[in-house]
N, C-alpha and C positions, 0 to 999 in steps of 0.2 A: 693624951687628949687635952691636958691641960696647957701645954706646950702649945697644940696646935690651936686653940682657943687664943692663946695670946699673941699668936703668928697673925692669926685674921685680926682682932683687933688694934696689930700695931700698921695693919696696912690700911686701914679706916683713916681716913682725912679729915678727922674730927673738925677743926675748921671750918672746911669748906659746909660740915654736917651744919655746923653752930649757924653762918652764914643765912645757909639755903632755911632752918629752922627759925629765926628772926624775921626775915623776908615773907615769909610763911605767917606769920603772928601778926606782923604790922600791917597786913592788907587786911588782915580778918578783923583788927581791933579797931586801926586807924583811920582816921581821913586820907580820900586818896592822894591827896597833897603831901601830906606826911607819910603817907608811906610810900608815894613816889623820890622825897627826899633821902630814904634809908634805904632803899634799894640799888637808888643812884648810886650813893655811899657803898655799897656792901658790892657791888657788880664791879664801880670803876676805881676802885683804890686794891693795887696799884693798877694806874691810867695805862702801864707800857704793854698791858696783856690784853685789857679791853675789847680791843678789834677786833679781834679773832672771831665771837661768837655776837658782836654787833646788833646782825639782823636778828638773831634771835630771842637777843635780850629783848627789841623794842615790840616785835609778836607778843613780846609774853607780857609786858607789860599792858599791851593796847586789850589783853584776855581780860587780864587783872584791871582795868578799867569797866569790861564791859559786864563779865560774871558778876551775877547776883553773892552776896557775900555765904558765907557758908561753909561749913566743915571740910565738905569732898574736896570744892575747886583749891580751899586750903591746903591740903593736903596733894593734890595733882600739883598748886603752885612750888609747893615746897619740892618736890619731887625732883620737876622739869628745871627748879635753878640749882638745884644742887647737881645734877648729871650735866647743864650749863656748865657750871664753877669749874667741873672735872675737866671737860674739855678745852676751857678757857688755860687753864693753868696745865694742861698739856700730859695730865696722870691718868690717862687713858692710853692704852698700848695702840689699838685703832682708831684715831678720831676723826681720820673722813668718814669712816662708817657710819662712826658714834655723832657723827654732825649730821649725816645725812640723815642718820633715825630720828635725830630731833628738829630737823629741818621737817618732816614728813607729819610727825607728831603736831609740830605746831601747825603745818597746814590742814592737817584736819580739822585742829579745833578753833579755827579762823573760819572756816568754812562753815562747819556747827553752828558758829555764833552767827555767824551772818544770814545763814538760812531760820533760824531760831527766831530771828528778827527782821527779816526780810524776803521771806520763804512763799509767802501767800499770794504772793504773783505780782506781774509787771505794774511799778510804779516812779515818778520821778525819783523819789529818797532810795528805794532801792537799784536804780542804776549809778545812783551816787557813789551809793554804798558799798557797789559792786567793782566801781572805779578803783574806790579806794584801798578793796582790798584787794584784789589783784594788784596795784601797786608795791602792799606789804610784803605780798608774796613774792613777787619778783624781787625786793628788797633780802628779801630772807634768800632767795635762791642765790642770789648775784653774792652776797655776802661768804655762803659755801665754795662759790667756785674760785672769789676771789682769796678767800683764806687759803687753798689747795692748788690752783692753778698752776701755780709761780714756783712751787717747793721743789726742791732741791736743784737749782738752775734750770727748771722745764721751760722750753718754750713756749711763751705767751701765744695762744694762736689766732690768727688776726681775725676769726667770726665770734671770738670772746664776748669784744660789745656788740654785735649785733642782736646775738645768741640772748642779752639779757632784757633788750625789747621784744624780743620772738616768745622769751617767757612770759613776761607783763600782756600782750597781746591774748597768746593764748590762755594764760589764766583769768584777764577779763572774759572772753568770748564763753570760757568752759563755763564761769560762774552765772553768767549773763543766760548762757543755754540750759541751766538747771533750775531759773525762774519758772522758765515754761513747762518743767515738768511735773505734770497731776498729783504729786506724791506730799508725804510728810516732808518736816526737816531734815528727819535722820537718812532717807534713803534719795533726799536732794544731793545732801553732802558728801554720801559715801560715794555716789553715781559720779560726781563731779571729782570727785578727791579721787579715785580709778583712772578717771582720763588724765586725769593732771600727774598722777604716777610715772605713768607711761613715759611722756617726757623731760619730770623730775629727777628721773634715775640714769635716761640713758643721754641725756642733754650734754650734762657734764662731765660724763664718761667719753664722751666723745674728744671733748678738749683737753681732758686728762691724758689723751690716749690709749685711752684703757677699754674703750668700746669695740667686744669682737661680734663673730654671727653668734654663738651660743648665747651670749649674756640678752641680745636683741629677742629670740624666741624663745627663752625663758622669761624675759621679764612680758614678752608679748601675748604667751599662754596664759599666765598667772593670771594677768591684767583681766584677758577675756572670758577667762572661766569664771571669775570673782564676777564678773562686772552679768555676764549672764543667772550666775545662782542668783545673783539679788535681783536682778531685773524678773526674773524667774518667781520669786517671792513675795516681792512687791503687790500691795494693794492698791491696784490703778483707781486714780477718782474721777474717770470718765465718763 
């Protein structure tokens, strides 16, 4: 037991633990200026691994801009840069998986924030607002596919850029059509975050070539059963 105790702990990346735990500290304590400085620090040094998880550093930061300061979002911050760090540095055995789960994570809680603060119906700051995140997100997705794309000599396939305006489109349009829905924030976001699944997951499998019929009607039930239970549940405010 004691053996295997120290097995698990020498495979612990204490580092990256130290990292994600500082990062964690300096948002809750600091001005966001200064804790935008140590973050920069602690994410792009060394600068040669950086890219890799790019879009999702800057998600996570624009969170840690907008979250009210606080124990929990502390604690989710510290979480999401540490399982970040893991993937960046490459000590994850699957990391397109392990990107896509945090590519997903963050667009939920992108979505969250912006219905939390934008949620109460159609106005000029929130189609701004809706611009802008749809942008992020399409930043965050383009980011995924271009980290995985490319690997191990795959052919770049030529609707690559197309594909990552068709994302930015449709995540403005999905965000934009979840203004007009009668609901709270939490069942705007999860409704809109369902749709944007859908083409999240099989967008880039497509270009991976990794997209067959199974993976389409499984990811197409999931979507619809989830997407009816809550629709289902829902307290219409009509």
């Amino acid at each position: 037991m004691e053996e295997k105790l120290r097995s698990i702990l020498r495979q612990i990346h204490w580092s990256s633990v130290l990292k994600a735990g500082v990062a964690a500290i300096a948002w809750y304590l600091f001005p966001f200026w200064l804790f935008l400085i140590v973050v920069l620090y602690l994410y792009f040094v060394p600068v040669s691994q950086g890219y890799r998880t790019t879009g999702a550093f800057w998600a996570l930061v624009v969170l840690a801009a907008l979250e009210p300061r606080g124990v929990s979002f502390m604690l989710i911050f510290g979480g999401i840069f540490l399982y970040m760090l893991l993937i960046r540095d490459l000590l994850l055995i699957d990391r397109k998986s392990a990107y896509e789960i945090l590519a997903l994570l963050l667009s939920f809680l992108l979505l969250r924030t912006f219905y939390i603060h934008e949620g109460g119906g159609i106005a000029g700051s929130s189609l701004i607002w809706s611009f802008v995140t749809a942008a992020l997100l399409a930043w965050l997705y383009a980011n995924y596919i271009d980290t995985f794309e490319a690997r191990e000599g795959a052919i770049v396939s030529p609707l690559s850029r197309p594909v990552r305006w068709l994302l930015f489109l449709l995540s403005w349009q999905f965000i934009v059509a979840g203004l007009f829905l009668p609901l709270d924030f939490v069942y705007q976001s999860v409704i809109v975050f369902l749709a944007l699944v859908f083409f999240i997951d099989l967008i880039p499998q497509y270009l991976f070539g990794e997209l067959t019929k199974d993976k389409v009607l499984i990811t197409s039930t999931m979507v619809f059963s989830l997407a009816v239970l809550i629709l289902g549940s829902a307290r219409w405010g009509l």
